[in-house]
Steps between C-alpha positions, in 0.01 A plus 500: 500500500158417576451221795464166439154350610612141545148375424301681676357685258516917422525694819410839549899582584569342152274733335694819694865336415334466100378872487842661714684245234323639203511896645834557624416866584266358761560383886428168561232695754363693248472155298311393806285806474410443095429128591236595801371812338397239242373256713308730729329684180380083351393418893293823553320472193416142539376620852253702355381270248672585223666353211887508389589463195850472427540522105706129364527349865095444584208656741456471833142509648265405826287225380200465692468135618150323549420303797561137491514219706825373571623165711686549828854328448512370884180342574370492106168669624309728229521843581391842309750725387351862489564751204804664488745703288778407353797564280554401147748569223472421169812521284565700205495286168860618440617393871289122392670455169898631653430248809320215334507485154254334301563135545348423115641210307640603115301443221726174380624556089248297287618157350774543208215354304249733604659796394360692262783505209530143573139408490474735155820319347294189588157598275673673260432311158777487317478735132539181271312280674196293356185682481204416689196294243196689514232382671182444357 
C-alpha cells in the first residue's frame, strides 16, 4: 500500500511505492530506477533548453525572464533584478478540466410562461372564435 503523505504533498518515494504497487514484477529499487530514469531524462532536457511535453498532463519549458526592477524586502531599497531563466509548466487542458472544472453557472429553465408550448397555447386563436373586421 502506497505511503501516506500526511499533507505534505506527493513525494518522490510515493511515486516509487505507486509504480512497485502498480508492477508487482518490479523491486521497489527498480521502481526507484523507472522513477529517476524519468526524472533525469525531463531534467537533462530542460538543461539544454528544451521542451517536454508530456501528452494530457502539460509542458514543461525554460522561460526566459526580462530584467526588472524589484524592491529589497529588508531595507525596501529599489534594486535591478538581471535576466534570468526560469521554469514554467503549463498544464494540459485535460489535467485543467479533471483538477478544476469549469466553475460555469447552469443556464436556469425559462419561466413556465415563457415556454414555448405555453407561450403558443397562449396566441393560439381559438377555431370558432370571432373574426377580425377588416380594416379599411
Amino acid at each position: 500500500m502506497a505511503r501516506k503523505s500526511r499533507g505534505r504533498g506527493l513525494t518522490k518515494a510515493d511515486l516509487v511505492d505507486a509504480v512497485y504497487e502498480r508492477h508487482g514484477a518490479l523491486t521497489k529499487d527498480e521502481a526507484a530506477e523507472i522513477v529517476d530514469a524519468i526524472f533525469g531524462t525531463v531534467k537533462h532536457n530542460l538543461e539544454r533548453g528544451r521542451t517536454v511535453k508530456i501528452k494530457n498532463f502539460g509542458v514543461f519549458e525554460v522561460a526566459e525572464r526580462a530584467g526588472r526592477v524589484g524592491v529589497n524586502p529588508t531595507s525596501g531599497e529599489p534594486l535591478f533584478i538581471p535576466p534570468h531563466k526560469g521554469l514554467a509548466f503549463r498544464p494540459a487542458a485535460r489535467l485543467k478540466k479533471q483538477v478544476a472544472p469549469s466553475r460555469k453557472r447552469p443556464v436556469p429553465a425559462p419561466p413556465a410562461e415563457r415556454r414555448p408550448a405555453a407561450r403558443a397555447a397562449r396566441t393560439a386563436r381559438p377555431a370558432d372564435g370571432p373574426d377580425r373586421p377588416e380594416r379599411g
